[in-house]
C-alpha positions in Angstrom: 302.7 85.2 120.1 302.7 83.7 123.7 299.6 83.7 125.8 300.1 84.5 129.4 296.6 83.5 131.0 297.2 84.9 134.6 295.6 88.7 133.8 298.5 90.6 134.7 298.4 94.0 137.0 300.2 96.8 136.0 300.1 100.7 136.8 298.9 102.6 133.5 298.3 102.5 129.7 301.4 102.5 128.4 302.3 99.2 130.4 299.4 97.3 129.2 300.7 98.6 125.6 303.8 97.1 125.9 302.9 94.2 127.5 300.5 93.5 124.7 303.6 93.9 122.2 305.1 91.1 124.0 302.3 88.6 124.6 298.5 87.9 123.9 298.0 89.3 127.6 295.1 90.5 129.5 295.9 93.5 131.8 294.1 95.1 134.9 295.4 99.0 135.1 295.5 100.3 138.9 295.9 103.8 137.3 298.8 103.9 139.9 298.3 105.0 143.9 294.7 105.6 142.4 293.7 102.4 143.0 289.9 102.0 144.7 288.8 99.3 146.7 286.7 98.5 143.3 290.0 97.9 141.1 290.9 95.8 144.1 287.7 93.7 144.1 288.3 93.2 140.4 291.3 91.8 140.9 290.4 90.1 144.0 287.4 87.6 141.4 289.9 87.1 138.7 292.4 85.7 141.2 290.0 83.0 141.7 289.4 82.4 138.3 292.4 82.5 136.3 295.1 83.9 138.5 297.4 87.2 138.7 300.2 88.4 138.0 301.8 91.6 140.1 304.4 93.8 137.8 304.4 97.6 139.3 306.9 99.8 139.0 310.4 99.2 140.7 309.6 102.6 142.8 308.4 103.0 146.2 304.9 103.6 144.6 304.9 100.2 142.9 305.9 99.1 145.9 302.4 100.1 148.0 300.5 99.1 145.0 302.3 95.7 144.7 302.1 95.6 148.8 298.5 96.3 148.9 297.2 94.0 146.4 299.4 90.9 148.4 298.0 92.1 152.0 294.4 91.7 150.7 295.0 89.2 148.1 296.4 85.7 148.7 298.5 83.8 146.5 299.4 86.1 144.3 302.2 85.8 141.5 305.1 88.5 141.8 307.1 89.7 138.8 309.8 92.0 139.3 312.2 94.2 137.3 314.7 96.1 138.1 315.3 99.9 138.5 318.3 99.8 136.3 316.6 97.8 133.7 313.4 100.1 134.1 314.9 103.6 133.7 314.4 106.0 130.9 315.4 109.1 130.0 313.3 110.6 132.5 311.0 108.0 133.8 311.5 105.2 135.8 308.8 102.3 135.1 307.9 99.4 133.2 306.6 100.9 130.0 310.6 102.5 130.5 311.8 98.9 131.0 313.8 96.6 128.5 311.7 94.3 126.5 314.2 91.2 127.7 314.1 92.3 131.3 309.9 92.2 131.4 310.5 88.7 129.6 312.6 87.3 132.3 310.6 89.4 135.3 307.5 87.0 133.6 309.3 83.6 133.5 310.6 83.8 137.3 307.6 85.4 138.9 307.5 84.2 143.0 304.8 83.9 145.0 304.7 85.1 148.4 303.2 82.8 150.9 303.0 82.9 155.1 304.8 79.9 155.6 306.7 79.2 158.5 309.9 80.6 158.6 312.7 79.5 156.2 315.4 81.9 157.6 315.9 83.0 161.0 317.1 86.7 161.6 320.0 85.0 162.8 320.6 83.1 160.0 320.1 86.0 158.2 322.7 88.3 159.8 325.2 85.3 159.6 324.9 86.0 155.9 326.6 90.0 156.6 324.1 91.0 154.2 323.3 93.9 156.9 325.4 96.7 156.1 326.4 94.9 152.8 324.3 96.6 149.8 326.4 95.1 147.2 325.1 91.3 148.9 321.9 92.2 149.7 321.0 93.8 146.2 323.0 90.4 144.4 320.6 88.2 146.7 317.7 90.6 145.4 318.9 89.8 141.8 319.5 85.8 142.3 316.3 84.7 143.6 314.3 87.6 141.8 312.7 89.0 144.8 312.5 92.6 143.2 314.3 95.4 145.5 314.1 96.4 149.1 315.8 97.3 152.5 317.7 94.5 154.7 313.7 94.2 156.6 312.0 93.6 153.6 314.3 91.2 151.7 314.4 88.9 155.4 310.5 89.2 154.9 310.6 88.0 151.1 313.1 85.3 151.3 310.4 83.8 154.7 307.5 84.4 152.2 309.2 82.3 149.4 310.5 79.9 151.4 314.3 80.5 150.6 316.7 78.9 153.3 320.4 79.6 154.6 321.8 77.0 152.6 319.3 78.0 149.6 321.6 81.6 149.7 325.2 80.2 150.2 324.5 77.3 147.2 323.7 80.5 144.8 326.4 82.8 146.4 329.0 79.9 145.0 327.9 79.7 141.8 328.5 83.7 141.3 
């Protein structure tokens, strides 16, 4: 079984249990919009030790979670999955999620730095991802930045460092 050494965050129990399937994995549980600023601290020493991993829940509370933990946090790694690859019969979450889907969310995690700017906004809007779900989601997909609005995938693609030319190069290939 593969070892993952980053101690990985997730939401709840059931995450951690199938994570562990998976890999020889050490997990922090935020017990999901629950977390304290002592969960935070936690996570905030073993970033400096052995590094972290973020994989929430593709909802809008995995997104504060996820959002929270970055803000106070630097450097941290970001694993994503997607809702359609995360939905259950009546759930939407990881422990929902496809075992191949949390595999590849692992092996193209990103890490959000505040580097310059790689992309200007008009750069961006030369791109007619605004107003264009079907681009903006495929761009979401390619460079596995997770899901968002038009605002929030600008901000991810600046935090990764993604350019113009980055976007068209990978729009050819599709």
């Amino acid at each position: 079984m593969k070892r993952i050494n980053e101690v990985i965050i997730v939401e709840g129990k059931t995450d951690t249990a199938l994570l562990k399937e998976l890999y020889d994995v050490d997990t922090i549980e935020t017990h999901g919009l629950a977390i304290d600023d002592e969960t935070v601290e936690l996570i905030r020493k073993v970033s400096q030790t052995r590094g972290i991993i973020i994989l929430t829940d593709p909802d809008y509370p995995g997104m504060k979670i996820r959002n929270r933990i970055n803000e106070e946090i630097k450097g941290c790694k970001n694993a994503f999955v997607a809702k359609k690859d995360a939905t259950g019969k009546k759930k939407l979450g990881i422990a929902e999620a496809r075992k191949e889907s949390i595999i590849e969310a692992l092996e193209n995690v990103v890490t959000f730095s505040p580097a310059q700017e790689s992309i200007t906004w008009q750069e961006f809007l030369s791109l007619d991802i605004v107003g264009n779900k079907q681009k903006r989601l495929q761009i979401y997909e390619i460079f596995h930045l997770g899901y968002g609005n038009v605002k929030t995938l600008f901000k991810r693609l600046n935090m990764t460092g993604i350019t113009k030319n980055m976007i068209l190069k990978e729009l050819e290939k599709q």
